[in-house]
C-alpha positions in Angstrom: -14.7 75.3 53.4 -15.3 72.0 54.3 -18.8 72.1 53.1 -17.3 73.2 49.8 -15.3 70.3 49.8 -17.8 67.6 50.6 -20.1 69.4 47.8 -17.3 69.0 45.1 -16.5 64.8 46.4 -20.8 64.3 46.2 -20.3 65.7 43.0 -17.2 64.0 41.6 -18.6 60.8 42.9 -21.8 60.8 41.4 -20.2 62.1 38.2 -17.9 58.8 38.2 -20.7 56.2 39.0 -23.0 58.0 36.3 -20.2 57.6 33.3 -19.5 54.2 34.4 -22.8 53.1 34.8 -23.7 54.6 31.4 -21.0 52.9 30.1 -22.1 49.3 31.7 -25.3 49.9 29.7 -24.0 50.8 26.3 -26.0 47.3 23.9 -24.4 46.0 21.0 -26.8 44.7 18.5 -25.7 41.8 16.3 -27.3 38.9 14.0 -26.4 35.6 14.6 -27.5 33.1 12.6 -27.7 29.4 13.5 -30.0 28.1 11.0 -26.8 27.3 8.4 -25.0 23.7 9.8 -22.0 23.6 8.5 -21.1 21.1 5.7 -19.8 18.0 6.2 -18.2 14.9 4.1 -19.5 11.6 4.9 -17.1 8.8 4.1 -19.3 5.8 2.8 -19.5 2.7 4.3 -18.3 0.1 2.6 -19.8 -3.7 4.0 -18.1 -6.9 3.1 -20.5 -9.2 5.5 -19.8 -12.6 3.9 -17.4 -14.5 5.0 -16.4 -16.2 1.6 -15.4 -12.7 0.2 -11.7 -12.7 0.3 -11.9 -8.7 0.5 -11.8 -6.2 3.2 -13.0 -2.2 2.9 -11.7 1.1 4.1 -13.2 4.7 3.4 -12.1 7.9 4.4 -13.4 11.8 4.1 -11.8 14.8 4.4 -13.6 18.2 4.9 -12.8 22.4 4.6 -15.2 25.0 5.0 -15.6 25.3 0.9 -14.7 21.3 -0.4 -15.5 17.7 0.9 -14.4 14.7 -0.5 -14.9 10.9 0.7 -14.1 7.7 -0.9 -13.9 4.1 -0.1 -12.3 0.9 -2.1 -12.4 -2.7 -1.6 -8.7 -4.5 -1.0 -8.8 -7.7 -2.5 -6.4 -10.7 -0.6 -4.9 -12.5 -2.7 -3.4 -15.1 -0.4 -7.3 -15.8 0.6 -8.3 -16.2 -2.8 -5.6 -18.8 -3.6 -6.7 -20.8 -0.8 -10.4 -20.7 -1.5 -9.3 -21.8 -5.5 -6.8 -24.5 -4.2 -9.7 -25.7 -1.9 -12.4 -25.9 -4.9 -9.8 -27.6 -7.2 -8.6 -30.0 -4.9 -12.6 -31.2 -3.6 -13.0 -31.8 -7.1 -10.3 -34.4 -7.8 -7.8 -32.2 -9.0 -4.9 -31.9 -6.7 -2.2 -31.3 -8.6 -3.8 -28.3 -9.9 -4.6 -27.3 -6.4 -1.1 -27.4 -5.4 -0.5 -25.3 -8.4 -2.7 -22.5 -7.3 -1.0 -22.2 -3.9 2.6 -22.3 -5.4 1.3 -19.5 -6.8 2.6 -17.6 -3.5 7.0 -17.3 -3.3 6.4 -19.0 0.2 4.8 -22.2 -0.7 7.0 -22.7 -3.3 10.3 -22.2 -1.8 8.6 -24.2 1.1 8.2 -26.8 -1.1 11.5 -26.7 -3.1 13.2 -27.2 0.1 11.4 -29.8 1.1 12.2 -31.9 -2.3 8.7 -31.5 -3.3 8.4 -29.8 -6.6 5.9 -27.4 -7.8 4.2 -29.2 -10.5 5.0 -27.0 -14.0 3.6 -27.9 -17.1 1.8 -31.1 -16.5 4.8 -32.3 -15.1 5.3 -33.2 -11.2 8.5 -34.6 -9.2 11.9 -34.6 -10.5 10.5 -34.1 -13.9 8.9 -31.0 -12.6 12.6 -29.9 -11.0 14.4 -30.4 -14.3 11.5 -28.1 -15.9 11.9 -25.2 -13.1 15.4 -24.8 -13.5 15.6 -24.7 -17.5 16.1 -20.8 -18.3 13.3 -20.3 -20.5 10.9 -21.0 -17.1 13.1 -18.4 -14.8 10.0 -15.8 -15.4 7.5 -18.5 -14.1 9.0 -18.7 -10.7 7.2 -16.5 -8.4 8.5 -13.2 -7.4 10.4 -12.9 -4.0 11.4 -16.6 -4.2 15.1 -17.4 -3.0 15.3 -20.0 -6.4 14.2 -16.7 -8.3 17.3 -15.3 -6.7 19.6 -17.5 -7.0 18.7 -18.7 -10.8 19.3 -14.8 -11.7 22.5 -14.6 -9.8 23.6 -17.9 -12.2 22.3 -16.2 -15.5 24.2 -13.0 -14.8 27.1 -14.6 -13.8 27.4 -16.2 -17.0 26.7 -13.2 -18.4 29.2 -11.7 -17.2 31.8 -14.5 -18.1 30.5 -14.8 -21.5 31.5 -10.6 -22.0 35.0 -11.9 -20.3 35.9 -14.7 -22.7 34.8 -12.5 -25.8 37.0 -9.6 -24.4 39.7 -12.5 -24.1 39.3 -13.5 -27.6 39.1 -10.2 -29.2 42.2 -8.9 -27.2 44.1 -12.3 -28.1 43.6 -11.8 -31.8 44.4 -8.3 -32.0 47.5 -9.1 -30.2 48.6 -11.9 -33.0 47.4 -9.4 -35.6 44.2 -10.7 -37.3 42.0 -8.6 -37.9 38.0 -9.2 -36.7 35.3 -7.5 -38.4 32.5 -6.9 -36.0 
């Protein structure tokens, strides 16, 4: 009996390494192919090397396993090129003109309002230049952002507004005394 039982463990034991060694051997065959890169999207450089270019570049690119795209632009600066202009004008004898091109900019020209400088408009310079800036026909020549730009459309819709108030004054006064107004 106890032969019978070691024959039947030899037997059971072998039977388990066997089916696990069989299955330890069991090969997979697969392709794999590595020839294929996979594509990519180059953003372009984009070189502004001289220093007397008043621009600066950026480029970008963007890739999915189908679609690339890459660009790049120039940004021009505006401030720079006002102050290479004002510097040509101004080496060539023309100053006033050079102080033009840098008024140009909200900053410079509030910075020179204040200081009782006036931005030279239309030939004109000093207090002759003040009395031009604040005639309402100039108000769109003042540049952008400026605090005079500001405060010259505060005036002109103020009397806007009190310009609508007197006519509503007159209109309600005269149909009160009874005359009639034909619009």
């Amino acid at each position: 009996m106890r032969t019978l039982f070691f024959v039947l463990t030899f037997i059971l034991v072998i039977s388990a390494i066997t089916s696990a060694k069989s299955a330890d051997t069991n090969t997979v065959s697969s392709t794999v192919v590595t020839n294929n890169t996979p594509p990519t999207a180059n953003a372009p450089s984009v070189v502004v090397n001289n220093s007397d270019v008043c621009k600066t570049a950026a480029s970008a690119g963007v890739q999915t396993q189908i679609l690339g795209i890459a660009s790049g632009i120039t940004i021009t600066d505006e401030n720079c090129e006002r102050i290479k202009l004002s510097r040509s004008l101004y080496s060539m004898g023309m100053k006033v003109a050079a102080v033009s091109i840098l008024t140009q900019d909200y900053r410079v020209f509030d910075a020179m309002w204040n200081a009782g400088t006036y931005p030279p408009i239309n030939g004109l310079i000093g207090n002759d230049a003040k009395e031009e800036w604040l005639k309402p026909e100039n108000i769109n020549l003042i540049p952008e952002g400026s605090v005079l730009l500001k405060e010259k459309k505060e005036i002109v819709e103020t009397k806007k507004d009190n310009n609508d108030f007197e006519k509503f004054l007159l209109y309600g006064m005269a149909l009160y005394i009874g005359f009639p107004i034909l619009f």
